[in-house]
C-alpha positions, 0 to 999 in steps of 0.5 A: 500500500502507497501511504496517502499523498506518496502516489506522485512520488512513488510512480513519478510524473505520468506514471514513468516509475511505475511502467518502469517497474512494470517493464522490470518485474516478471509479475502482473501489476495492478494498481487501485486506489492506493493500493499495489495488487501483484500477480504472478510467480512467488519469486517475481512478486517478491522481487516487485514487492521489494522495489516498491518497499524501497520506492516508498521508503525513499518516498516518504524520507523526503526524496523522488524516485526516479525510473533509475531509482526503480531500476537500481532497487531491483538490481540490488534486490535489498528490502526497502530500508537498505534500499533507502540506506543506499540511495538517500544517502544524498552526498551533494545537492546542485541546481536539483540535481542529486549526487549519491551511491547508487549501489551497496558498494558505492555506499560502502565507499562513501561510508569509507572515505568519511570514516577513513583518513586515506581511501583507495578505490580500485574497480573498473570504468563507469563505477564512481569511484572519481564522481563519488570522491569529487562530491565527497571532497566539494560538499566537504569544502561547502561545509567547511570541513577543509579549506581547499581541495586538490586533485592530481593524476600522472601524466601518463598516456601511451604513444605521446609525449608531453614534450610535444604538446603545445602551450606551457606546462598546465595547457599540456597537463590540461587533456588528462585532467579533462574527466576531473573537469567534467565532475566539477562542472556538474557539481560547482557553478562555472563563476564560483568554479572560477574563483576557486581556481584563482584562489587555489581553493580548488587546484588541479595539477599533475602528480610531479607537482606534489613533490616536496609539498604539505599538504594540510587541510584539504581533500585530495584525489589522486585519479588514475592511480594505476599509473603510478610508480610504487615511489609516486604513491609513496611520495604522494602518500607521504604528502598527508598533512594535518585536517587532510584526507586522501582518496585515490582511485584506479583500475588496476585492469587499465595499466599504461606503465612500461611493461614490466613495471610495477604499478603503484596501486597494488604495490600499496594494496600489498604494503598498507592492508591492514594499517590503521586508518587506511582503507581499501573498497573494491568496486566490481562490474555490478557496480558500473552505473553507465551504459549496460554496454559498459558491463558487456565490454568489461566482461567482453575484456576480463573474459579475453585476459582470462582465457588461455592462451592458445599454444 
């Protein structure tokens, strides 16, 4: 049953969350009045009975299901109270648009990066492990929980050099930083955005810049973490200042190190398991909240790496 005055939120504008759910669930669904009567299979009308517990949940907690909500909901397949743990944890709030996990690991992350002064997140494209950070880091600058926030990755891309770039310095670091740009735009005004920029509140800038620095009171990304050195990870992680937080993010399956080298991450997956204060999240392909197609290709691309190889 739909509490009185939730039938708009819980089936949204004409109805598109409702025929989402519908398109979803392998049960017949009839609605009358207020009330949800489901038809079908033991299984499925369980499984229906589940997202729209979590539909209303969300609801009645003060937010606005959407027909990706529904979906997220049946792909997890948690009861309405996990569900609303879930996705009503609301990280950043910008011109209406909401920011949040949209699964239980994404929401173990999160939960991560607040409790934990330094977090790594390793798992594939399309899982949140940036956006997630960024929100983390700008509604921490929004309330005063650190001065400043600084994102960093190494300059590193197969087949180019930087050397042959035009511009100076930072016009030739500019393409690589595109993806940290791009979260921002969706989360700070273009002016304030701005004005962070003159001020340093908010400093974009490559790993190789870090490099005898302390870096107090701020919130700091390292993106692309794969292509570190073990020595760049130790020399960025020896940065952490007092009132800092550290979170670095990568993919351990998109290395674009000389072959041979150690990658940087999972030198310090081996190193700092187990040290107090740090932490590790595994992000995995259920996790990815992009394109379906995403989830193919991943798969597409893990299947190939491990199959034997053919003698």
């Amino acid at each position: 049953m739909v509490p009185p005055g939730r039938m708009l939120e819980v089936f949204g504008e004409r109805d598109v969350v409702l025929r989402r759910v519908e398109d979803l669930v392998e049960c017949e669904v009839i609605v009358r009045g207020n009330e949800i009567v489901l038809r079908g299979d033991e299984a499925a009308v369980d499984r229906a009975e589940v997202v729209f517990d979590g539909l209303v949940e969300l609801a009645e907690n003060g937010n606005h299901p959407t027909p990706e909500t529904a979906e997220r909901l049946y792909k997890m397949g948690v009861d309405g109270a996990a569900g609303k743990e879930v996705l009503g944890d609301i990280i950043l709030t910008h011109r209406g648009r909401r920011v949040s996990p949209k699964t239980r690991n994404q929401k173990a992350y999160t939960d991560a990066i607040r409790k934990h002064q330094v977090v790594f997140g390793i798992g594939p494209a399309g899982t949140g492990k940036t956006y997630l950070a960024v929100a983390l880091a700008v509604d921490a600058l929004n309330r005063g929980e650190v001065s400043r926030i600084i994102l960093t990755r190494p300059a590193v891309e197969a087949g180019e050099s930087l050397g042959f770039l035009p511009g100076d310095v930072m016009a030739k670091v500019d393409p690589y930083f595109r993806p940290l740009y791009d979260a921002l735009y969706e989360m700070v005004d273009p002016d304030r955005f701005q004005a962070h920029l003159e001020r340093s509140t908010i400093e974009i800038a490559p790993l190789a810049f870090m490099r005898g620095r302390t870096l107090n009171d701020a919130f700091v990304i390292l993106d692309e973490a794969q292509n570190t050195t073990p020595q760049q990870m130790k020399m960025f992680l020896t940065r952490l200042g007092f009132g800092s937080k550290m979170v670095i993010t990568g993919d351990a399956t998109q290395v674009d190190l000389p072959k041979g080298r150690m990658s940087g991450l999972e030198d310090a997956r081996e190193t700092l398991t187990g040290v107090e204060g740090v932490a590790f999240v595994r992000l995995r392909r259920e996790d990815i909240v992009r394109s379906d197609l995403v989830m193919r290709i991943v798969d597409a691309y893990e299947g190939a790496n491990n199959a034997p190889e053919e003698r």
